[in-house]
SEDREN-448699 format. One record per atom (N, C-alpha, C): x, y, z. Coordinates in steps of 0.05 Angstrom, whole numbers, plus 5000, padded with zeros to 4 digits. Layout:
// residues N
XYZ/...
//
This chain:
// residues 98
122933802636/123534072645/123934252621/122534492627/122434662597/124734802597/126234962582/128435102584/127435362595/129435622620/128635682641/126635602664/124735392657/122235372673/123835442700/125735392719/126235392742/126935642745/128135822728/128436162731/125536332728/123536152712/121836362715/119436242731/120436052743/119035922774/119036132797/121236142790/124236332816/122836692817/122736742788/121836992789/118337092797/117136942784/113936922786/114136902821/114836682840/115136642860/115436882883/117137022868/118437262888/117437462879/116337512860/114137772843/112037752863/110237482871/108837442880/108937582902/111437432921/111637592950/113037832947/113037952932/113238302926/111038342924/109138332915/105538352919/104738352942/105338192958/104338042983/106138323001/107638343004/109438513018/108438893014/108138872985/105839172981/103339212996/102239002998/099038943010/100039013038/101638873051/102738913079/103039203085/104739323067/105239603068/102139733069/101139733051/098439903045/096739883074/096539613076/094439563105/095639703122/098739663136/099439693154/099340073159/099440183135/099040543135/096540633140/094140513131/091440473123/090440463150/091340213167/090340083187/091040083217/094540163217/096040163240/097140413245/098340513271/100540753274/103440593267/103740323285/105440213280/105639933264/108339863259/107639633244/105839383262/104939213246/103339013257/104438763254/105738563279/106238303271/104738143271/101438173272/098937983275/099038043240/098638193222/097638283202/100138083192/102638143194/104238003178/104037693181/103937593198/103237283211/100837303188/098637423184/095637323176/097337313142/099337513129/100037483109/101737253103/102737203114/104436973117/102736713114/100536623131/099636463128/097136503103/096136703088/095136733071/096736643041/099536653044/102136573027/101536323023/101636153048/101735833046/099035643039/097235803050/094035683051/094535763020/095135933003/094836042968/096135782961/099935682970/100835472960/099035202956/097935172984/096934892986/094734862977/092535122971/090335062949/090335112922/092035312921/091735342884/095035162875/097335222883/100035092876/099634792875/099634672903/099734422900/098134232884/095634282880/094034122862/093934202840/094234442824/094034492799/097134502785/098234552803/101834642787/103534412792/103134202821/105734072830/102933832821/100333712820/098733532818/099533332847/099633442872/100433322895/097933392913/095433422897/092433462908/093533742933/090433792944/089633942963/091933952985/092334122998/094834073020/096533863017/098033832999/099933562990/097833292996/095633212995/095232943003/095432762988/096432882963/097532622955/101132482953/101732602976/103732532986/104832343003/106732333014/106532063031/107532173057/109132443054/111232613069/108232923073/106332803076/105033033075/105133293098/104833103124/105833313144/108233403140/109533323136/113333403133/112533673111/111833623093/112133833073/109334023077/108133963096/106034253100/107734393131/109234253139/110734413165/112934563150/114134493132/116334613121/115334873108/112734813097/112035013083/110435343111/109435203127/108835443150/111635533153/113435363163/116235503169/116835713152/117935643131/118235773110/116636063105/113336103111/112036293101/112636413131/112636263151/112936483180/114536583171/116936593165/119336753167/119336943148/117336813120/117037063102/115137243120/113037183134/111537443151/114237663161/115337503188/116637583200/119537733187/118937693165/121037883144/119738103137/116738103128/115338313122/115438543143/115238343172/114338523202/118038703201/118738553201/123038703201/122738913182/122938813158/122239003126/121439283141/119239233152/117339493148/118739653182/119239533190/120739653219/123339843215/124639673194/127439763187/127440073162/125240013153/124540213131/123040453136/120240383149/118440553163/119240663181/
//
């Protein structure tokens, strides 16, 4: 483990979904009157499908959608969970703000 590696895991991570959450904004002004919870769902799962092709095999070496795991469904369900709620934070976000 490198010294900070897990703080600047932490930050790159959430920079990311500050990106991801701008895009939401832009489309949803661009594209909708109101906010969109299909759009956020499609961002959300655009989050995790990014984890499990570029993260998992190049950063964690746990291949393509974890298969090289043993817990693989377990840790690709955890990970939809996880990004739904980031959508469904985006869809709140933009309700509460907009």
């Amino acid at each position: 483990l490198e010294k900070y590696e897990l703080i600047i895991g932490y930050f790159i991570h959430y920079m990311i979904g500050s990106i991801f959450g701008l895009i939401y904004i832009i489309f949803n002004i661009i594209l909708f009157k109101e906010p969109s919870f299909f759009l956020a769902l499609i961002i959300g799962f655009l989050t995790v499908l990014g984890g499990w092709c570029v993260m998992m095999p190049y950063a964690y070496n746990k291949g393509f959608f974890g298969s090289r795991e043993e817990n693989q469904k377990e840790l690709l369900v955890q990970n939809l969970i996880a990004h739904f709620i980031f959508g469904v934070g985006l869809f709140a976000g933009y309700l509460l703000v907009f």
